[in-house]
C-alpha positions in Angstrom: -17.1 5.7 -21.7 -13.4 5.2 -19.9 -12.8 2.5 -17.7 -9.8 3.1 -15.5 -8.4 2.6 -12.4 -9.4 5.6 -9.3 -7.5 8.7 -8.9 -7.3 10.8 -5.5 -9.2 13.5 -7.3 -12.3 11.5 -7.9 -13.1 11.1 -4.0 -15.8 13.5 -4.3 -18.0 11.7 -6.8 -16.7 8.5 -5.7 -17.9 9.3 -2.2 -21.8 9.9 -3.4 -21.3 6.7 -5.5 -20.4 4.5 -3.0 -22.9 6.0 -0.9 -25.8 5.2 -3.2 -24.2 1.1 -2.9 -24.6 1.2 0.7 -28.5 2.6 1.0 -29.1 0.2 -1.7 -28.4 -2.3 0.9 -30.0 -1.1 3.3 -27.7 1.2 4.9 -28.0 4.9 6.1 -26.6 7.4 3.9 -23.6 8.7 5.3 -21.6 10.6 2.3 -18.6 11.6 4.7 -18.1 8.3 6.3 -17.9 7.3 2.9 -14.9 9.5 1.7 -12.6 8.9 5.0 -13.2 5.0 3.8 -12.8 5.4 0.5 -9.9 7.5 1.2 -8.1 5.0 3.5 -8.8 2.5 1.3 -6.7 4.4 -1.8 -4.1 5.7 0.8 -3.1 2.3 2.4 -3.7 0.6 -1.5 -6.2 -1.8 0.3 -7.9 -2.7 -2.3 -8.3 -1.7 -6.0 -11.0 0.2 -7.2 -12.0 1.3 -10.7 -14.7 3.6 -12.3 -16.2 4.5 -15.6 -16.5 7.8 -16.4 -18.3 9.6 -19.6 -17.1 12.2 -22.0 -17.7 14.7 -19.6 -15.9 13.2 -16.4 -18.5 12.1 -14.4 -18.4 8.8 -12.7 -21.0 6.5 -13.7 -19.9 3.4 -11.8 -17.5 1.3 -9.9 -16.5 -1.7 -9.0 -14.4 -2.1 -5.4 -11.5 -5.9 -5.4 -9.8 -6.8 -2.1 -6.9 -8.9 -2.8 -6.7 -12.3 -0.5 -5.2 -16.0 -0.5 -6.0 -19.3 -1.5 -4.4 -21.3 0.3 -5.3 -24.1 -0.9 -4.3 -23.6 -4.1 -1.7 -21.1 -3.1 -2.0 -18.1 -4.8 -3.9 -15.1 -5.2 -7.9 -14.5 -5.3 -9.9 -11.4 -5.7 -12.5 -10.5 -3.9 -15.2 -8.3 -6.3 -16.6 -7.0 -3.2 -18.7 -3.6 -4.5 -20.2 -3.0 -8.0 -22.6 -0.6 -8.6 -23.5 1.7 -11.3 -25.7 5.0 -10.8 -29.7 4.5 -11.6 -29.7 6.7 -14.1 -26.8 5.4 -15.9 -27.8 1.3 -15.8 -28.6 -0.7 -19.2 -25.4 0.9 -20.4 -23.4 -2.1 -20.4 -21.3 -0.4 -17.3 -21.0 -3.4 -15.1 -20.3 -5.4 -17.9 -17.4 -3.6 -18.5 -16.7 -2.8 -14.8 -16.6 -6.8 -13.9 -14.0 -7.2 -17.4 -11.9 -4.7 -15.9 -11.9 -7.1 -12.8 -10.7 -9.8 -15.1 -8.1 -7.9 -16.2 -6.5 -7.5 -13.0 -7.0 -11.2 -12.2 -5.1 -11.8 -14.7 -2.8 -9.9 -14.6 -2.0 -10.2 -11.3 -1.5 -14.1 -11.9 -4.5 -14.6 -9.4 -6.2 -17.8 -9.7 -9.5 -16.7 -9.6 -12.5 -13.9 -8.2 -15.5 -14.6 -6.0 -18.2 -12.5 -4.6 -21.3 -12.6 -2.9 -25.2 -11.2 -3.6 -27.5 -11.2 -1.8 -30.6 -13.4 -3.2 -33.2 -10.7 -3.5 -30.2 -8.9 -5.9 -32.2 -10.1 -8.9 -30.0 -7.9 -11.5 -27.0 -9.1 -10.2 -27.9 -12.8 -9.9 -28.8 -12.2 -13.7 -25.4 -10.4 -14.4 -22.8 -12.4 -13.3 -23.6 -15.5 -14.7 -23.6 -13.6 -17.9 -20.4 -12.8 -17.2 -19.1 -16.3 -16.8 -19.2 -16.5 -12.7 -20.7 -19.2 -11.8 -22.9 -20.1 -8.7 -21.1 -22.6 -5.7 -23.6 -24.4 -4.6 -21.7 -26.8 -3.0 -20.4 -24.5 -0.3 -21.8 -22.8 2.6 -21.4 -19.1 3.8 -20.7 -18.2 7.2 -20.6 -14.9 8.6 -19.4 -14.0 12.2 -20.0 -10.2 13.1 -18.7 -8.5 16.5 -22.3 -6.7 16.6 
């Protein structure tokens, strides 16, 4: 398996991917909506996505960093905002090696850290990514405004 960053060419699978993240929260599959925002996304270099791919070329996973601020400490943080790794693929150590990719471009990027948010019914991930050395903020709360 290959971890590397997204190419143009890999809208297609990337599309029904990142489709399969969003219905498993809860949202209606829309595989179109998901390649224009993928594809604005890799046009305007938003944010940095990479995927692992097998022998053969197909996308198995990815895993989706938005780049923001701390101010506070004053300097970079990434946001690991989408990781997700087909059904049929997981127990393959993907997102294991998807979330060490990540690291990679904290560091080199001279970012001070990388956050991210489950939600608590995400049992896998709750289990992940404290094996992975993230570790849970209790001390903060999370507040979400929406324009609904």
């Amino acid at each position: 398996m290959n971890i590397r960053e997204v190419y143009s060419n890999d809208l297609e699978q990337l599309a029904v991917l990142f489709d399969g993240y969003r219905v498993f929260y809860r949202k209606p599959s829309n595989i179109d909506a998901a390649k224009r925002f993928l594809t604005e996304r890799i046009q305007h270099k938003d944010s940095v996505i990479f995927v692992c791919e097998n022998e053969t070329n197909q996308l198995l996973g990815f895993v989706q960093l938005y780049p923001l601020f701390s101010s506070t400490r004053m300097q970079k943080l990434w946001l690991l905002n989408d990781l997700f790794v087909s059904p049929e693929s997981r127990g393959l150590g993907i997102s294991v090696q998807l979330i060490e990719r990540a690291k990679k471009l904290v560091q080199d990027s001279k970012a001070c850290g990388m956050f991210l948010e489950t939600e608590k019914s995400n049992h896998i991930g709750n289990s992940l990514y404290p094996k992975t050395g993230f570790e849970l903020n209790e001390g903060a709360n999370y507040y979400e405004w929406t324009t609904k």
